[in-house]
Backbone as CSV, one residue per row, in Angstrom:
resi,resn,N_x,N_y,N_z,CA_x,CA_y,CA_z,C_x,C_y,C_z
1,UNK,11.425,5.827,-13.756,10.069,5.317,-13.697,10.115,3.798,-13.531
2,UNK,9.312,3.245,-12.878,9.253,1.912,-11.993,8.550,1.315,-13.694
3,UNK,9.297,-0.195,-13.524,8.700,-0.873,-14.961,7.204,-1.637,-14.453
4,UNK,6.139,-1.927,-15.413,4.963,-2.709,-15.062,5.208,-3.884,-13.716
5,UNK,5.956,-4.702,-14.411,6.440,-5.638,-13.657,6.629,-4.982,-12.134
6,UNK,7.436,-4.144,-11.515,7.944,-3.552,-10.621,6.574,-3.385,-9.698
7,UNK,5.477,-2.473,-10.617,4.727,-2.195,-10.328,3.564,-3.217,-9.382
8,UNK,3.453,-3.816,-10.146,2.634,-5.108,-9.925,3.253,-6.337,-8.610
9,UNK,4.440,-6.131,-8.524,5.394,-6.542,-7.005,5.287,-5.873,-6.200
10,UNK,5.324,-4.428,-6.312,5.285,-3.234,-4.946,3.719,-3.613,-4.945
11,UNK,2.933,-3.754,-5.541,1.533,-3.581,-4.764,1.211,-5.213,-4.558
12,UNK,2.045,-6.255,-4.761,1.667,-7.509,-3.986,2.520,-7.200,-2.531
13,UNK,3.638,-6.504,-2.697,4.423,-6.287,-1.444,3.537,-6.099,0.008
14,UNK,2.597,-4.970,-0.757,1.543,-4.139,0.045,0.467,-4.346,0.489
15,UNK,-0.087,-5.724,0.235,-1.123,-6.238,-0.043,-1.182,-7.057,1.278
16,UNK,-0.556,-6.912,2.499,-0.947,-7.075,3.425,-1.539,-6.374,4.214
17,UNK,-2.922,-6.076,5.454,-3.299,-5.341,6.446,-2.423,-4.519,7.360
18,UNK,-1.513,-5.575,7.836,-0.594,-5.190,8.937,0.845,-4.901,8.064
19,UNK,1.677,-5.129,6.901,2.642,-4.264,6.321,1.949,-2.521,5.977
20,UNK,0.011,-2.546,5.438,-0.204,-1.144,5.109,0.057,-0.652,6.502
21,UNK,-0.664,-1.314,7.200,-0.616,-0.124,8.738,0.650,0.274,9.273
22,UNK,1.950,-0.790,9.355,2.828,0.075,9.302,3.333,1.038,8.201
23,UNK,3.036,1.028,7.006,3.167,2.048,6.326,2.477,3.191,6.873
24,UNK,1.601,3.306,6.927,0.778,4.596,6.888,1.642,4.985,8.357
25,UNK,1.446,4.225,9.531,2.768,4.900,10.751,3.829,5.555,10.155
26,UNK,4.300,4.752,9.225,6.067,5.285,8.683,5.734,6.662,7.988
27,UNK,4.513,6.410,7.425,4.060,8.088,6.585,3.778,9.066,7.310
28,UNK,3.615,8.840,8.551,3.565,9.696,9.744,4.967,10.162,10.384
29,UNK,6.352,9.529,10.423,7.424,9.885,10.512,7.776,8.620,10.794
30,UNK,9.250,9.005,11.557,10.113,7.555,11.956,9.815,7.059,13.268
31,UNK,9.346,5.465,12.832,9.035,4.950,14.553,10.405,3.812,14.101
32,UNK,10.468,3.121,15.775,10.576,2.454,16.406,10.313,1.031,15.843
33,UNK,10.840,-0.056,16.217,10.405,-1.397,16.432,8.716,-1.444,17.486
34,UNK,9.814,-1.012,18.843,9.087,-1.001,20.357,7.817,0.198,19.901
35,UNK,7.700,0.749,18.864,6.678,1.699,18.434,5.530,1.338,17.905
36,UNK,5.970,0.217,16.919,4.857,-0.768,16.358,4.400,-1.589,17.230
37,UNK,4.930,-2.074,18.370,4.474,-3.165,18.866,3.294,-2.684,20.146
38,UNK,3.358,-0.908,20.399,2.176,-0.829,21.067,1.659,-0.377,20.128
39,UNK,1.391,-0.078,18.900,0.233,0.505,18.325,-0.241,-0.784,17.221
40,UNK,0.078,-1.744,17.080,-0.408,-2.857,16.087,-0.207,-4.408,16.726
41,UNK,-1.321,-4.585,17.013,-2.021,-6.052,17.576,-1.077,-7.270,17.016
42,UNK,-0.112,-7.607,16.788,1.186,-8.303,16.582,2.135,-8.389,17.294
43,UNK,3.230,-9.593,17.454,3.831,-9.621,17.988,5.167,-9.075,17.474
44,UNK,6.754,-8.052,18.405,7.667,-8.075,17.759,8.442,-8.564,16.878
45,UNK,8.670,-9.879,16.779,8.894,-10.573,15.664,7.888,-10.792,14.432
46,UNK,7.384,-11.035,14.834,6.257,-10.668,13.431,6.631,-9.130,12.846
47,UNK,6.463,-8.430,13.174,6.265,-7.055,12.847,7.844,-6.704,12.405
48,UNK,8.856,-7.282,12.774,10.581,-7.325,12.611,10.399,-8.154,11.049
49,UNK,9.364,-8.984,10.746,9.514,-9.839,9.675,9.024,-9.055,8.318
50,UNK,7.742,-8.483,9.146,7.405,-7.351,7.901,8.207,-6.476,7.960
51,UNK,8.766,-5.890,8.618,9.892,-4.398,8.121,10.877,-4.798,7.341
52,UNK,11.542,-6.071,8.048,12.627,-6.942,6.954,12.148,-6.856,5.264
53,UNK,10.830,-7.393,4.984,10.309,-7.380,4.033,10.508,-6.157,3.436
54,UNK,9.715,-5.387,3.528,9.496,-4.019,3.525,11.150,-2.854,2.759
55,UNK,11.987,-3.262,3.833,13.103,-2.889,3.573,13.809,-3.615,2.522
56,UNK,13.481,-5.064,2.122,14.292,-5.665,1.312,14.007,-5.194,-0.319
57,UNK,12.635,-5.113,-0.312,11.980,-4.432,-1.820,12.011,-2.650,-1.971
58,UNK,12.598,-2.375,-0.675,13.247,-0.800,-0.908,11.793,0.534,-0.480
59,UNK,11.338,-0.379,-0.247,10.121,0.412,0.229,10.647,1.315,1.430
60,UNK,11.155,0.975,2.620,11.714,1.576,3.833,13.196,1.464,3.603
61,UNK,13.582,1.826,5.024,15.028,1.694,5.324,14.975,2.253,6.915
62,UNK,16.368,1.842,7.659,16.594,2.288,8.929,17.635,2.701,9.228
63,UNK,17.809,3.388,10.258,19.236,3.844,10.975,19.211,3.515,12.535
64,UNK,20.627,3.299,13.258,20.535,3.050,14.387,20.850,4.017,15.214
65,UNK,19.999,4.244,16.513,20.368,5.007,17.327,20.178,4.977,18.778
66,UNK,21.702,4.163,18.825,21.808,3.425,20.066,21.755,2.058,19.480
67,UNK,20.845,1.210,20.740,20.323,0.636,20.948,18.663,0.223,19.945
68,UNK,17.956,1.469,19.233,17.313,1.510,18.610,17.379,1.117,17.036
69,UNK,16.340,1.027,16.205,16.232,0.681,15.010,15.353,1.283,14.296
70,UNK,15.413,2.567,13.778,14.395,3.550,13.901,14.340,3.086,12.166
71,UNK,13.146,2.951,11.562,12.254,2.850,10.335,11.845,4.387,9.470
72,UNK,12.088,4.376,8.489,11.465,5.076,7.895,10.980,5.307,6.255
73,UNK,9.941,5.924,5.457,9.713,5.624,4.176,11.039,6.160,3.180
74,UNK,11.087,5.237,2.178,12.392,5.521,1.195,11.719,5.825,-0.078
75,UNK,10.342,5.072,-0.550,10.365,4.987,-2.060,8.937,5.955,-2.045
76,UNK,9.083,7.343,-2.706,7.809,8.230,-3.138,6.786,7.667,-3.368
77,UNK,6.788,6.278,-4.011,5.049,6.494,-4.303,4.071,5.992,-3.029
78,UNK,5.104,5.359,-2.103,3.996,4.552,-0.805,2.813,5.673,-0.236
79,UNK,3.357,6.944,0.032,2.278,8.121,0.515,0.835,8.058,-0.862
80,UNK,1.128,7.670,-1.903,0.189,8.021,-2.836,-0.318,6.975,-2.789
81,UNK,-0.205,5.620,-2.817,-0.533,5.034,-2.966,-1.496,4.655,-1.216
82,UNK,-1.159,4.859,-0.411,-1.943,5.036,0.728,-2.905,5.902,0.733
83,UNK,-3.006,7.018,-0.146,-3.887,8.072,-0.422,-4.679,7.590,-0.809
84,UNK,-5.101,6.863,-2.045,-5.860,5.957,-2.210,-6.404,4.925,-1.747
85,UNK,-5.813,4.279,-0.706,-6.178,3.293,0.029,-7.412,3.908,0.976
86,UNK,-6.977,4.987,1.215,-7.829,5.290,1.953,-9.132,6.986,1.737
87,UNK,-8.974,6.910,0.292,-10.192,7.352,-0.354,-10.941,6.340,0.008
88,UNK,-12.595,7.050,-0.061,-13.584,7.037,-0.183,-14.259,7.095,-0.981
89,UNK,-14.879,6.057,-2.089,-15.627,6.452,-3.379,-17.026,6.285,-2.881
90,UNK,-17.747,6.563,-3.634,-19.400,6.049,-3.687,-19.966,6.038,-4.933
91,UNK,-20.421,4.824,-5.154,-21.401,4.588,-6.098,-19.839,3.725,-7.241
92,UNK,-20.691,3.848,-8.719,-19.727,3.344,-9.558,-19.271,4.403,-10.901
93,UNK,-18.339,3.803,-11.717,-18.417,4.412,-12.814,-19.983,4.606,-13.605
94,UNK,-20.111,5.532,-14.308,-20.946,5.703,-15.388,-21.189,4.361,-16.421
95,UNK,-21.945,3.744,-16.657,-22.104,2.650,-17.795,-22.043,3.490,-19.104
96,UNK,-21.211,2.767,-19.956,-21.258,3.344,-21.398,-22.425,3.309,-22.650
97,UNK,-22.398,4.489,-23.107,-23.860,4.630,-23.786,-24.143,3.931,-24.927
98,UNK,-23.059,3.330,-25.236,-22.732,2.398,-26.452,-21.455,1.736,-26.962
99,UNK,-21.133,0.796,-27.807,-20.251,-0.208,-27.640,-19.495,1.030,-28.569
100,UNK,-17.893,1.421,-28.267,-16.778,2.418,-28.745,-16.718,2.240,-29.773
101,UNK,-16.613,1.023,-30.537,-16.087,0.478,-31.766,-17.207,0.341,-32.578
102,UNK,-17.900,-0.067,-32.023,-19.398,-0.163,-33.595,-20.618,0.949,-33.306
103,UNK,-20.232,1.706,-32.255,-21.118,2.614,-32.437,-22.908,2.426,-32.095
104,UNK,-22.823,1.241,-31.831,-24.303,0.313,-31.342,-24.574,-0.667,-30.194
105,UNK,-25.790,-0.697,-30.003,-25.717,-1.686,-28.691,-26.263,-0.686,-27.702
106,UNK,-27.135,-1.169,-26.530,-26.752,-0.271,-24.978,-26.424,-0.889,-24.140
107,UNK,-25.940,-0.485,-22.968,-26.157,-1.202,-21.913,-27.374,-1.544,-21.459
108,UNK,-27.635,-2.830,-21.063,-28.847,-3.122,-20.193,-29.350,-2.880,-19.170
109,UNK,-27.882,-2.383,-18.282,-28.345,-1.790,-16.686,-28.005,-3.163,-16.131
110,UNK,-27.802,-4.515,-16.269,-27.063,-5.234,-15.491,-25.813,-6.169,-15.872
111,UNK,-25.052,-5.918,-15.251,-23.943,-6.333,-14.766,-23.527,-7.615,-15.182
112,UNK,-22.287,-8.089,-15.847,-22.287,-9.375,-15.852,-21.144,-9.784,-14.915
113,UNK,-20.999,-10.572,-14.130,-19.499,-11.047,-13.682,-19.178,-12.278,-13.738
């Protein structure tokens, strides 16, 4: 089991647009370099910089074949955690009917932030 710490690095890891989108490709099977570069608005080197990344925190890994550099997912939780990314919620939690600990109080119905 991955420690807090760990935790909290894999999802800054992830916390880019263009590292998720190649994830979710890689969750689709093994591409290519030349694979990403027609399906994501970036240039090859760029996209060579995120896989580097990617691969260095163990998230992916590759094998060669040929001439190629074929990508693919290594660490279980990236599919779940994309699962979520791309739920759909609506609306919010429930407001609580009273404060847990003293048993009193309501909510007001607005929000503080």
């Amino acid at each position: 089991m991955k420690s807090m710490g760990n935790r909290t690095e894999l999802l800054k890891i992830i916390a880019n647009p263009l590292r998720v989108e190649i994830l979710e490709q890689l969750a689709e099977g093994v591409k290519c370099v030349s694979d990403f570069a027609e399906s994501i608005n970036a240039s090859q080197p760029n996209i060579s910089q995120h896989l580097a990344l990617l691969r260095r925190y163990g998230l992916i890994d590759y094998y060669n074949d040929g001439r190629l550099r074929c990508y693919f997912l290594v660490d279980p939780v990236v599919p779940d955690i994309l699962k979520i990314l791309r739920k759909q919620y609506s609306g919010n939690l429930p407001a609580p009917a009273c404060c847990p600990v003293t048993k009193k109080g309501t909510y007001p119905g607005i929000r503080r932030r």
